[in-house]
N, CA, C and O atoms as a printed pandas DataFrame, in Angstrom:
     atom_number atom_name residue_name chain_id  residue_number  x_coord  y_coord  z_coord
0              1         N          UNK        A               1 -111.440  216.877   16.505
1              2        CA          UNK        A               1 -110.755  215.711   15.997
2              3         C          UNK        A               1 -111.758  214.879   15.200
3              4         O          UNK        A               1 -112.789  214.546   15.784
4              5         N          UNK        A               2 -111.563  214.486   13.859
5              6        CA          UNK        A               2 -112.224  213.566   12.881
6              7         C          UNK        A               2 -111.809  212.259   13.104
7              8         O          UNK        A               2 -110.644  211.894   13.262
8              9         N          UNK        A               3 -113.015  211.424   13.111
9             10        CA          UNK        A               3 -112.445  210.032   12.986
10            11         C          UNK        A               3 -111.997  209.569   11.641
11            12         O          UNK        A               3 -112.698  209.685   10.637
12            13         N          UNK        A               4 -111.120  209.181   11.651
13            14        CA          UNK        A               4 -110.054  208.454   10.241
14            15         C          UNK        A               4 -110.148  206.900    9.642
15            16         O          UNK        A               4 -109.511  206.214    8.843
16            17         N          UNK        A               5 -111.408  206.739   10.565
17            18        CA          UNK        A               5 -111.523  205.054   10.185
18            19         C          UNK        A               5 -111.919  204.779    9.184
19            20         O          UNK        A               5 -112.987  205.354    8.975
20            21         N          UNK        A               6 -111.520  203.987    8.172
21            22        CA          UNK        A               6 -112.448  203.827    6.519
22            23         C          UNK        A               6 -113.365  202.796    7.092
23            24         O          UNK        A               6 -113.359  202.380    8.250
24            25         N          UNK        A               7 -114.062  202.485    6.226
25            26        CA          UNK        A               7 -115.250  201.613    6.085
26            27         C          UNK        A               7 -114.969  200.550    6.114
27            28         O          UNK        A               7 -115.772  199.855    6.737
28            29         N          UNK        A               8 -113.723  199.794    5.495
29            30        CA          UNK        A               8 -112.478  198.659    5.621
30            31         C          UNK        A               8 -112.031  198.371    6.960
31            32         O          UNK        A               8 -111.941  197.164    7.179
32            33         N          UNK        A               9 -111.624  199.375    8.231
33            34        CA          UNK        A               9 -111.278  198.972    9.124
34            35         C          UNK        A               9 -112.216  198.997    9.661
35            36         O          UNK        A               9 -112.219  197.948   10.305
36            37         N          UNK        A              10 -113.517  199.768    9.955
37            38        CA          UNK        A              10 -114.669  199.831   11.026
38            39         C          UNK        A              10 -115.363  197.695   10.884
39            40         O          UNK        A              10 -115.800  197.080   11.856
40            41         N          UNK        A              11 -115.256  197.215    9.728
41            42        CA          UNK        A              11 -115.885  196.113    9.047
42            43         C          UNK        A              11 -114.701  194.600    9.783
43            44         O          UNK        A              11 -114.909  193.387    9.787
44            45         N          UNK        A              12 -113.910  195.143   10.134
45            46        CA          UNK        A              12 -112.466  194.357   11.287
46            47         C          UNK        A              12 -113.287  194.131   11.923
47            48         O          UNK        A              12 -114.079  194.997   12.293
48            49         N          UNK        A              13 -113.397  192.439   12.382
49            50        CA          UNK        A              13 -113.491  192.259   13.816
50            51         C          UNK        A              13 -112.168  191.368   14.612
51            52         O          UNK        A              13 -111.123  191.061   14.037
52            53         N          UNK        A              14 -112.435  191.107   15.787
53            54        CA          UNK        A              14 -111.011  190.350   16.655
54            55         C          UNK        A              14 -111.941  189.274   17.054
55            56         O          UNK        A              14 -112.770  189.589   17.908
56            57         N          UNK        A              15 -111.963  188.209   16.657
57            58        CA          UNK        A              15 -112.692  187.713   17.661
58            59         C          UNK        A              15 -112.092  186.788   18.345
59            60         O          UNK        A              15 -111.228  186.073   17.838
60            61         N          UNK        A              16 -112.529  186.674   19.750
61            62        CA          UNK        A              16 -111.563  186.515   21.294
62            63         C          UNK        A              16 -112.483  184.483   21.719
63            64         O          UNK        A              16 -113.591  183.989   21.510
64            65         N          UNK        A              17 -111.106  183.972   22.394
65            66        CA          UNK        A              17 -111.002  182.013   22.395
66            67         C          UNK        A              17 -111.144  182.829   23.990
67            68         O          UNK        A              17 -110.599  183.805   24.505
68            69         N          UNK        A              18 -112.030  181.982   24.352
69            70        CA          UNK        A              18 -112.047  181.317   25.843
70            71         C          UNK        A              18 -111.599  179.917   25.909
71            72         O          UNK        A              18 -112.104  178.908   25.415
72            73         N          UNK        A              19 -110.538  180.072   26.630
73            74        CA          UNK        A              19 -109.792  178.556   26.723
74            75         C          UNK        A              19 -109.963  177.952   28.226
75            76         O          UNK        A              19 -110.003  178.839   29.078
76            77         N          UNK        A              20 -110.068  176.667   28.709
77            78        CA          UNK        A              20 -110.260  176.393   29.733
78            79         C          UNK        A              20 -109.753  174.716   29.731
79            80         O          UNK        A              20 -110.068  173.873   28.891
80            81         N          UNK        A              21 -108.660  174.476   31.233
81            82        CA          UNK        A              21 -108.020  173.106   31.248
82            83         C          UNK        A              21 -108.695  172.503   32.172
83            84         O          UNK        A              21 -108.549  173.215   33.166
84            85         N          UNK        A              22 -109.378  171.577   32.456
85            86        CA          UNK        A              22 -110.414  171.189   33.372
86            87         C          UNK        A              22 -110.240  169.642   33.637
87            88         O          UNK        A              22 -110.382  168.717   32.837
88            89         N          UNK        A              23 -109.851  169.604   35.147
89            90        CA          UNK        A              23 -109.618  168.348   35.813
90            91         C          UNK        A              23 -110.983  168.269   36.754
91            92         O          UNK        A              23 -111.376  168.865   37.757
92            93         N          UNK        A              24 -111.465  167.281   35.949
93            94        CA          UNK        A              24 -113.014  166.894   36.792
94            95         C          UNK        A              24 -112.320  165.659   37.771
95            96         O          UNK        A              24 -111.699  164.637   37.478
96            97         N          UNK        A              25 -112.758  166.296   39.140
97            98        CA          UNK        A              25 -112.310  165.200   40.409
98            99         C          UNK        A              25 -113.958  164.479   40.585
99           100         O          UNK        A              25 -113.995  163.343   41.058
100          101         N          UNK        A              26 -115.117  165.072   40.248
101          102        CA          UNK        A              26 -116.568  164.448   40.198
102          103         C          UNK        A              26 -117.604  164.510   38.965
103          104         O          UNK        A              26 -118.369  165.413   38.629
104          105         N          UNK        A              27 -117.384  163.332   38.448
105          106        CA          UNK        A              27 -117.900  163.914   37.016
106          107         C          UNK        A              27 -119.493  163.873   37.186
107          108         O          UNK        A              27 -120.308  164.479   36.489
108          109         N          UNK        A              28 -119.674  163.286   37.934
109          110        CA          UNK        A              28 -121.964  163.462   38.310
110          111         C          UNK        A              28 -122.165  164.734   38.540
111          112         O          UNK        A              28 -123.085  165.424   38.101
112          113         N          UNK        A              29 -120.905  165.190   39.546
113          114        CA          UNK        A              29 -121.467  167.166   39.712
114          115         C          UNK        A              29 -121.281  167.351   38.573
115          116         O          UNK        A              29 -122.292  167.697   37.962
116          117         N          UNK        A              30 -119.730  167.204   37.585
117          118        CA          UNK        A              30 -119.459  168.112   36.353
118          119         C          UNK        A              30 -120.421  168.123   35.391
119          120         O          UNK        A              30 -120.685  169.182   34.823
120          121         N          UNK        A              31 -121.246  166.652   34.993
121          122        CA          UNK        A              31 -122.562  166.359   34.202
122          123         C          UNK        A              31 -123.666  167.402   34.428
123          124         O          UNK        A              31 -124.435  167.404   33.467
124          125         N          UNK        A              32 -123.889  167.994   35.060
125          126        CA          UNK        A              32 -125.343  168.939   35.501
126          127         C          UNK        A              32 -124.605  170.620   34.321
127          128         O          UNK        A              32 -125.072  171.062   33.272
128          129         N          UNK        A              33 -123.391  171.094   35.114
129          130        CA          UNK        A              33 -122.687  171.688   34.316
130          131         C          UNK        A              33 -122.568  171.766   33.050
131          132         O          UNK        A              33 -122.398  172.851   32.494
132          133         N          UNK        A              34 -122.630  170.786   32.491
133          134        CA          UNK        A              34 -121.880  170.511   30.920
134          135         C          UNK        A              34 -123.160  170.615   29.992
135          136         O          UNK        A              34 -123.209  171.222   28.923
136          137         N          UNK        A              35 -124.154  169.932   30.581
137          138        CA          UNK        A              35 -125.510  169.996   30.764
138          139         C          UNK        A              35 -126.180  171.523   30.238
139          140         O          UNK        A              35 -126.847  171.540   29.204
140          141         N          UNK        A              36 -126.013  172.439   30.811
141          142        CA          UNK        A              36 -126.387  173.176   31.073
142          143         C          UNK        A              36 -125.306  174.805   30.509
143          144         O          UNK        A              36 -125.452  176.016   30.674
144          145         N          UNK        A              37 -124.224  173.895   29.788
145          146        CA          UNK        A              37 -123.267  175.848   29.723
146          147         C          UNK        A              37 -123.472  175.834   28.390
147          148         O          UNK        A              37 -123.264  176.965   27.951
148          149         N          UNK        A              38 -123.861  174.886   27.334
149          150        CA          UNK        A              38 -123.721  175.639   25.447
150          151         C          UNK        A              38 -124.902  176.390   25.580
151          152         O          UNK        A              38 -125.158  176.931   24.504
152          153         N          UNK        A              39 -125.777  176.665   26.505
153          154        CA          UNK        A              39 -127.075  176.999   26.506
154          155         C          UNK        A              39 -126.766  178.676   26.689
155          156         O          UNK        A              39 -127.321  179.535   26.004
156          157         N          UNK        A              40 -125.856  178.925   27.659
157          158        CA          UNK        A              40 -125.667  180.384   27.825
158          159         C          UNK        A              40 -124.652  180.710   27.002
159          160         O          UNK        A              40 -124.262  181.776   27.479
160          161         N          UNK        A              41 -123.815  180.410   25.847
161          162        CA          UNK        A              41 -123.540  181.209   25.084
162          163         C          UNK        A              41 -124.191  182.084   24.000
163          164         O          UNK        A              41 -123.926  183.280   23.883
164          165         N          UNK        A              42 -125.062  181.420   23.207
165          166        CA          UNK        A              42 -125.714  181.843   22.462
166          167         C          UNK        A              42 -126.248  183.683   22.662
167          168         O          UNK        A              42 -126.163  184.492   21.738
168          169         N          UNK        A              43 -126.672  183.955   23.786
169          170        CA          UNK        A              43 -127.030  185.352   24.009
170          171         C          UNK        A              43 -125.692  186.590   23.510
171          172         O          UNK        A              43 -125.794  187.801   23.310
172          173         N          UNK        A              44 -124.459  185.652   23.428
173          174        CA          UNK        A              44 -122.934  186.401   23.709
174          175         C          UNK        A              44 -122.683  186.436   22.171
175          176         O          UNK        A              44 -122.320  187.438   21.555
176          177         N          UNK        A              45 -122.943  185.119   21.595
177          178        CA          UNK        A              45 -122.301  184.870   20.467
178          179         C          UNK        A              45 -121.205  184.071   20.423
179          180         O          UNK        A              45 -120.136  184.234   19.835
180          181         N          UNK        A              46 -121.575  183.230   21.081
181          182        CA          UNK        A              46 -120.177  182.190   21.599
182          183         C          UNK        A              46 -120.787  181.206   20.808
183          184         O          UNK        A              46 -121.983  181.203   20.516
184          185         N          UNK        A              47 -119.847  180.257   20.417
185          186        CA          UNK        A              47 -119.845  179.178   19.953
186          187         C          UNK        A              47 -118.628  177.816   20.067
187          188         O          UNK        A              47 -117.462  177.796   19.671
188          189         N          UNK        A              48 -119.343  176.878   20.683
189          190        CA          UNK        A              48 -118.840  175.910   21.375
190          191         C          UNK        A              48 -117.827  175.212   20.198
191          192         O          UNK        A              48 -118.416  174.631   19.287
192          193         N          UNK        A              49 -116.068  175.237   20.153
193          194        CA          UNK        A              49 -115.271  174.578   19.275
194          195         C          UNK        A              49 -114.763  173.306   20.074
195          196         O          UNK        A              49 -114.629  172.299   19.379
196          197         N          UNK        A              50 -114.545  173.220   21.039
197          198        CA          UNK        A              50 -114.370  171.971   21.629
198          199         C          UNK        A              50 -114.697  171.997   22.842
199          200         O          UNK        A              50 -114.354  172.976   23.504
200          201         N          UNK        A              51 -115.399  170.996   23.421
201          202        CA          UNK        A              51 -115.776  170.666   25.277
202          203         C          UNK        A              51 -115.532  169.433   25.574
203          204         O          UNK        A              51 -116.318  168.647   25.046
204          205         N          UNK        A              52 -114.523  168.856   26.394
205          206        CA          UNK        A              52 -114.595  167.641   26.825
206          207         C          UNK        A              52 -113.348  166.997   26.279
207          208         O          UNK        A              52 -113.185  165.801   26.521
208          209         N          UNK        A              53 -112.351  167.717   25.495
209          210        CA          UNK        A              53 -111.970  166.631   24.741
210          211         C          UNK        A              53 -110.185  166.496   25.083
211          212         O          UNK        A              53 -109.407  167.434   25.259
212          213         N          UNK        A              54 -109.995  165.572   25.096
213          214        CA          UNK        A              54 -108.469  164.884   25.894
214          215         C          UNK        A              54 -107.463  165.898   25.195
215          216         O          UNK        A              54 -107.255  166.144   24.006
216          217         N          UNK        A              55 -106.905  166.405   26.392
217          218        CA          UNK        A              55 -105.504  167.171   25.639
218          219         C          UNK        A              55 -104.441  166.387   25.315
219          220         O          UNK        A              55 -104.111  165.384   25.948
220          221         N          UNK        A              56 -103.756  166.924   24.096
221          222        CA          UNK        A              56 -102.566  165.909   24.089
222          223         C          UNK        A              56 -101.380  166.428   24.760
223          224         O          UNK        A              56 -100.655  166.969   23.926
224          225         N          UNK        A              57 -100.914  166.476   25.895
225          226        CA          UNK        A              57  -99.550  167.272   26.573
226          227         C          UNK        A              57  -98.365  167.016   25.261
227          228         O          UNK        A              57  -98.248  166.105   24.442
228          229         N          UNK        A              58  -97.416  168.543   25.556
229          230        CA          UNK        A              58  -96.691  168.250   24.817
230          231         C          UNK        A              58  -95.509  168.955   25.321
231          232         O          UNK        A              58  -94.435  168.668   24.793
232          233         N          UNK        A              59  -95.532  169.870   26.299
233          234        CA          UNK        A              59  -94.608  170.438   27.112
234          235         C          UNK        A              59  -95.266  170.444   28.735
235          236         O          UNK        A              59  -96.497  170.449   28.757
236          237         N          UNK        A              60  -94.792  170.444   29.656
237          238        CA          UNK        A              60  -94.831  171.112   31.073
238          239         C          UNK        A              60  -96.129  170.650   31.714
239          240         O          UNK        A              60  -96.587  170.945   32.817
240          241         N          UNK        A              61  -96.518  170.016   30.954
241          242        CA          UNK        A              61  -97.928  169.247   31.344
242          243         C          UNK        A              61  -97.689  167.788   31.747
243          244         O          UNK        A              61  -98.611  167.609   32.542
244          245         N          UNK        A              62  -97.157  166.892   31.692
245          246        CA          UNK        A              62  -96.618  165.518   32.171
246          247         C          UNK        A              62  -97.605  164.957   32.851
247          248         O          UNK        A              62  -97.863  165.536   33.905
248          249         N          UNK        A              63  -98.323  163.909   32.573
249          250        CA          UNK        A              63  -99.227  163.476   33.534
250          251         C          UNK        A              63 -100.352  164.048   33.796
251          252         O          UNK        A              63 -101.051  163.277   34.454
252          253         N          UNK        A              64 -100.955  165.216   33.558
253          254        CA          UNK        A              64 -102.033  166.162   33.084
254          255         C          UNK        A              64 -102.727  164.972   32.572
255          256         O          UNK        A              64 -102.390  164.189   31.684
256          257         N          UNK        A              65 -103.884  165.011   33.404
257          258        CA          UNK        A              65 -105.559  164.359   33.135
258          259         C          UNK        A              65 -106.237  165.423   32.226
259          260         O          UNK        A              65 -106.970  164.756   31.496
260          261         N          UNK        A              66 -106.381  166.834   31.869
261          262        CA          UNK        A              66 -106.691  167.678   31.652
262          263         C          UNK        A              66 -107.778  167.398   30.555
263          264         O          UNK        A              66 -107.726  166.435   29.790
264          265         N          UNK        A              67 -108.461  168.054   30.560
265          266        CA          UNK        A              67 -109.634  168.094   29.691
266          267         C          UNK        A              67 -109.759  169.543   28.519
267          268         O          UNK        A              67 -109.751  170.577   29.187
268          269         N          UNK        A              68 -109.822  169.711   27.633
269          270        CA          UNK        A              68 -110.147  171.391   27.254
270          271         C          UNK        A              68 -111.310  171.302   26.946
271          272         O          UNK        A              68 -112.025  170.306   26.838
272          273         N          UNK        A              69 -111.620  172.866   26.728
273          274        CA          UNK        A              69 -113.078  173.601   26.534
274          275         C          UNK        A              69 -112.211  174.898   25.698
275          276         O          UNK        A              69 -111.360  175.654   26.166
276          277         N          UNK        A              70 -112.713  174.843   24.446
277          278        CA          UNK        A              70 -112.828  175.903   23.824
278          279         C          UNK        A              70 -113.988  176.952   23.352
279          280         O          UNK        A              70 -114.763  176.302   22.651
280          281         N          UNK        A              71 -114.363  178.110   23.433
281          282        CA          UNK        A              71 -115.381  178.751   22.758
282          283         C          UNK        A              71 -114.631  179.940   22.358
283          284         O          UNK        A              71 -113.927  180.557   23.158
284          285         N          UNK        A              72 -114.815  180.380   20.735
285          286        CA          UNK        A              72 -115.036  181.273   20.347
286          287         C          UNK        A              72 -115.821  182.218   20.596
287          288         O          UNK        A              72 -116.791  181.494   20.823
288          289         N          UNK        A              73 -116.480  183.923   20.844
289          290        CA          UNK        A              73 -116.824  184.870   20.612
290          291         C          UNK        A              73 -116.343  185.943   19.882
291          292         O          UNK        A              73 -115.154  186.175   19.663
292          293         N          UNK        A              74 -117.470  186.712   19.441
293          294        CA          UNK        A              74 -117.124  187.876   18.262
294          295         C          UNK        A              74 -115.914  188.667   18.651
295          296         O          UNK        A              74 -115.011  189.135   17.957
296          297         N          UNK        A              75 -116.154  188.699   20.093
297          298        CA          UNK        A              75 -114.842  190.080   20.474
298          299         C          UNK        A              75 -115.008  189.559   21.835
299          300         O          UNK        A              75 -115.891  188.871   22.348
300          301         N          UNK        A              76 -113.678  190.186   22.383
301          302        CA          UNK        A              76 -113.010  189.622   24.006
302          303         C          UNK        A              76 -114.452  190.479   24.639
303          304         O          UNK        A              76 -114.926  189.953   25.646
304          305         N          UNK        A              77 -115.037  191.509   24.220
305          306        CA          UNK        A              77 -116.158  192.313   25.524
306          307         C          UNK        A              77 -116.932  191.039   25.338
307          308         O          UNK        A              77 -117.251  190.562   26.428
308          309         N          UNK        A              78 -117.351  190.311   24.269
309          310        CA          UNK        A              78 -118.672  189.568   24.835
310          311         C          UNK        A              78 -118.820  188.580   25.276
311          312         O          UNK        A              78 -119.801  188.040   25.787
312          313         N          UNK        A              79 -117.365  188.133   25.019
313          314        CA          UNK        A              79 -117.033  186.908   26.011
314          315         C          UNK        A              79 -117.241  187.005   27.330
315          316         O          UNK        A              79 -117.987  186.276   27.983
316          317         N          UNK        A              80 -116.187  188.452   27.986
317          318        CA          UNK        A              80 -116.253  188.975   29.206
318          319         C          UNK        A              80 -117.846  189.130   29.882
319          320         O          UNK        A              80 -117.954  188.824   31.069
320          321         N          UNK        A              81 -118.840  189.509   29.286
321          322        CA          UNK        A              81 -120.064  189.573   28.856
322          323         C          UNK        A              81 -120.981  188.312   29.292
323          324         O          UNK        A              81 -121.916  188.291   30.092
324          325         N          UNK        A              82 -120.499  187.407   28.622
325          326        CA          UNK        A              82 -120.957  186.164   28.851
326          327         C          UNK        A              82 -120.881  185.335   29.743
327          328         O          UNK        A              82 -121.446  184.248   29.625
328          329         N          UNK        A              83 -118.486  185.673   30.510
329          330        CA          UNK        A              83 -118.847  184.913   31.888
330          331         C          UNK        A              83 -118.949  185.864   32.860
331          332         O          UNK        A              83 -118.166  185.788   33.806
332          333         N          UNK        A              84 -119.593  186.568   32.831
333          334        CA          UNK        A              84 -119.851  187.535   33.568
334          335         C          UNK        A              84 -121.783  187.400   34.140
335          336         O          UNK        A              84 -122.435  187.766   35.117
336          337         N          UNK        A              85 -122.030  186.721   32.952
337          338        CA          UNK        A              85 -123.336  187.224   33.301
338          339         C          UNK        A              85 -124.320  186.301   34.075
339          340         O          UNK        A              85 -123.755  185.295   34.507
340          341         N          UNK        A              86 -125.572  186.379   34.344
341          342        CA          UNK        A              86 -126.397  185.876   35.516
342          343         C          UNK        A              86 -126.393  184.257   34.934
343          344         O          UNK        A              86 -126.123  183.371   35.745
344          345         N          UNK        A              87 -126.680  183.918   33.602
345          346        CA          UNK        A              87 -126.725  182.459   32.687
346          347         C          UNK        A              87 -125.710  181.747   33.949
347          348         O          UNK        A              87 -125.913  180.992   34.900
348          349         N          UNK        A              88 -124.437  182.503   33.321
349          350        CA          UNK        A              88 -123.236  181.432   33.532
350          351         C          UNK        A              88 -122.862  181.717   34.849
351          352         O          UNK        A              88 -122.849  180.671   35.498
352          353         N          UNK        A              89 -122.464  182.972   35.706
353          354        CA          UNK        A              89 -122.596  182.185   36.765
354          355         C          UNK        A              89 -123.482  181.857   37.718
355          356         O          UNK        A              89 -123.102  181.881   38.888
356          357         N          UNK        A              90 -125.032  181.432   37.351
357          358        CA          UNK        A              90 -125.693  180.968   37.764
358          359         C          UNK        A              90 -125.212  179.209   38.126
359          360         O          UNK        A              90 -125.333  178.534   39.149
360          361         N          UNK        A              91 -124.680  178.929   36.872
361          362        CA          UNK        A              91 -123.856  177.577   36.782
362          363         C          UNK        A              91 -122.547  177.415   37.224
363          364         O          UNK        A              91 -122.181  176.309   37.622
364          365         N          UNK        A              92 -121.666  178.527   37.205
365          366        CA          UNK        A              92 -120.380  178.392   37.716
366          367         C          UNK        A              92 -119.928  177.263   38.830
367          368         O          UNK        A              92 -119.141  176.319   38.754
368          369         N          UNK        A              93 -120.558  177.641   39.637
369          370        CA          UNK        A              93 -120.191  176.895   41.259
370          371         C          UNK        A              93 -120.311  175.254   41.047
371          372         O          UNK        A              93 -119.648  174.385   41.613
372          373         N          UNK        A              94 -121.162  175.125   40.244
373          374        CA          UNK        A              94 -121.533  173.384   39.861
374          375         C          UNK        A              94 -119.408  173.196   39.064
375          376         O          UNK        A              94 -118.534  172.586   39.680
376          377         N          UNK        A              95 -119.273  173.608   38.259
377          378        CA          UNK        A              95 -118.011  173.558   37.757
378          379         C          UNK        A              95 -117.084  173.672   38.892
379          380         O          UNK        A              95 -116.300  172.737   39.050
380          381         N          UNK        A              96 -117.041  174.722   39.755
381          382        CA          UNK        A              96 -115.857  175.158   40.767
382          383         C          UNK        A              96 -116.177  173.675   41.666
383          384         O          UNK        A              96 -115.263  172.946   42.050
384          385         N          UNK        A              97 -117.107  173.494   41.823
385          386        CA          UNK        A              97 -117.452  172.746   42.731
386          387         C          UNK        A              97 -116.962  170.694   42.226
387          388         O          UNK        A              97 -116.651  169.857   43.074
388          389         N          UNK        A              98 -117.021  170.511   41.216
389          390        CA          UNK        A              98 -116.554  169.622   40.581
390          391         C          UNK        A              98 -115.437  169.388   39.544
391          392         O          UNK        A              98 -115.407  168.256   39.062
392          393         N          UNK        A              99 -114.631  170.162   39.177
393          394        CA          UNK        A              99 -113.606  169.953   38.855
394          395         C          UNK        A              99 -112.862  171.726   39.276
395          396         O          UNK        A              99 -113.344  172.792   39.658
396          397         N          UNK        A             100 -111.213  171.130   38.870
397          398        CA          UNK        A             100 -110.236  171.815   38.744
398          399         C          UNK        A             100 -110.370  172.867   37.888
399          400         O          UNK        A             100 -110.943  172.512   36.858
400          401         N          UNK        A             101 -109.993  174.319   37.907
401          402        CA          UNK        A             101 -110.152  174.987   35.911
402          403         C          UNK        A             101 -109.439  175.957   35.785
403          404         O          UNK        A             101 -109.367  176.859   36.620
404          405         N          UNK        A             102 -108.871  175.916   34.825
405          406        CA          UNK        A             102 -107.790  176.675   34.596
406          407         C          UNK        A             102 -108.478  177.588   33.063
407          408         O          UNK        A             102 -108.810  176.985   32.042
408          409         N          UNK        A             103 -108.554  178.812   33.200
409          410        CA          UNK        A             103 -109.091  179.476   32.263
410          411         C          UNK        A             103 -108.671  180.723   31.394
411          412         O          UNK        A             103 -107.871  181.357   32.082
412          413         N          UNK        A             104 -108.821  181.216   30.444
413          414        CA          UNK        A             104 -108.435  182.517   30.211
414          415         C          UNK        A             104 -109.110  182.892   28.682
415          416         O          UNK        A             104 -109.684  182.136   27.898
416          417         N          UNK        A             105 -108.782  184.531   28.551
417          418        CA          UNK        A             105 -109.264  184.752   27.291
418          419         C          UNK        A             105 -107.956  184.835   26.288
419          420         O          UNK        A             105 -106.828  184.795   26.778
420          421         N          UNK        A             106 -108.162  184.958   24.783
421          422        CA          UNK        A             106 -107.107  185.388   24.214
422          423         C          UNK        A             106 -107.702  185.564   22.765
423          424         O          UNK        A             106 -108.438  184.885   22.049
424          425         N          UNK        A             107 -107.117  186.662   22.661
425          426        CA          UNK        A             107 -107.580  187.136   20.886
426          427         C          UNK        A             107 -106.863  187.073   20.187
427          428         O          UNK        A             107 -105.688  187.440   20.166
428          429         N          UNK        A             108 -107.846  186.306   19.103
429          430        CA          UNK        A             108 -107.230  185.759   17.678
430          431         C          UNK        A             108 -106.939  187.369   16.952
431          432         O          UNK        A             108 -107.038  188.493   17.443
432          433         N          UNK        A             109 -106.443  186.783   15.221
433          434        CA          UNK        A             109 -106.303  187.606   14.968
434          435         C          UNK        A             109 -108.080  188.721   13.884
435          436         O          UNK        A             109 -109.273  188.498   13.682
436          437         N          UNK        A             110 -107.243  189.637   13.616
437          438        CA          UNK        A             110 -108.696  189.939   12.990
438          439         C          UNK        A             110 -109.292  189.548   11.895
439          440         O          UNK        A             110 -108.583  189.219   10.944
440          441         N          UNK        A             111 -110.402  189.508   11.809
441          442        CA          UNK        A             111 -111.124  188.597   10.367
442          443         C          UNK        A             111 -111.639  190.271    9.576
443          444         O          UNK        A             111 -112.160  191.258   10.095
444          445         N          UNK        A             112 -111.249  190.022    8.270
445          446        CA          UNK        A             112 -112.472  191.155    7.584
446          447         C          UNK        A             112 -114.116  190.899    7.756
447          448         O          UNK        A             112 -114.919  191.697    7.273
């Protein structure tokens, strides 16, 4: 079997949003955290599009304190990659430990 990929599609990438809704119940723990996470993307290729910043509810959310955190990466593996790895959850527990979080991945569409 030959691979059929042109040079056009191999040059596609997807690159994958880590989204996260975050109700800080202690913001002195969450500060050490916040502190400390744009630092471990960089190895992944993540790049910080929003942290901290007031959601505006607009369905099913009512009363939602919620906070978002967005980061981009090249592709959903290096995201996976990233919270996966010793950096971040070295820091994790400071987050679990001070706020609420609601998280997930999701891929955009592809860029040439």
């Amino acid at each position: 079997m030959t691979d059929r990929t042109t040079p056009l599609e191999s040059a596609i990438t997807v690159p994958a949003y880590f989204v996260a809704l975050v109700e800080i119940h202690d913001p002195a723990g969450f500060q050490s955290y916040h502190e400390q996470f744009e630092a471990t993307l960089a190895p992944f290729g993540g790049r910080l599009v929003s942290f901290g910043a007031t959601i505006v509810p607009l369905e099913g959310m009512d009363g939602s304190t919620a906070r978002a955190a967005i980061v981009v990466f090249p592709s959903l593996q290096a995201g996976r990659d990233w919270f996966e790895s010793p950096a971040y959850q070295r820091i994790a527990p400071l987050r679990q430990q001070s706020a609420r979080t609601r998280g997930f991945f999701v891929e955009g569409l592809p860029v040439p």
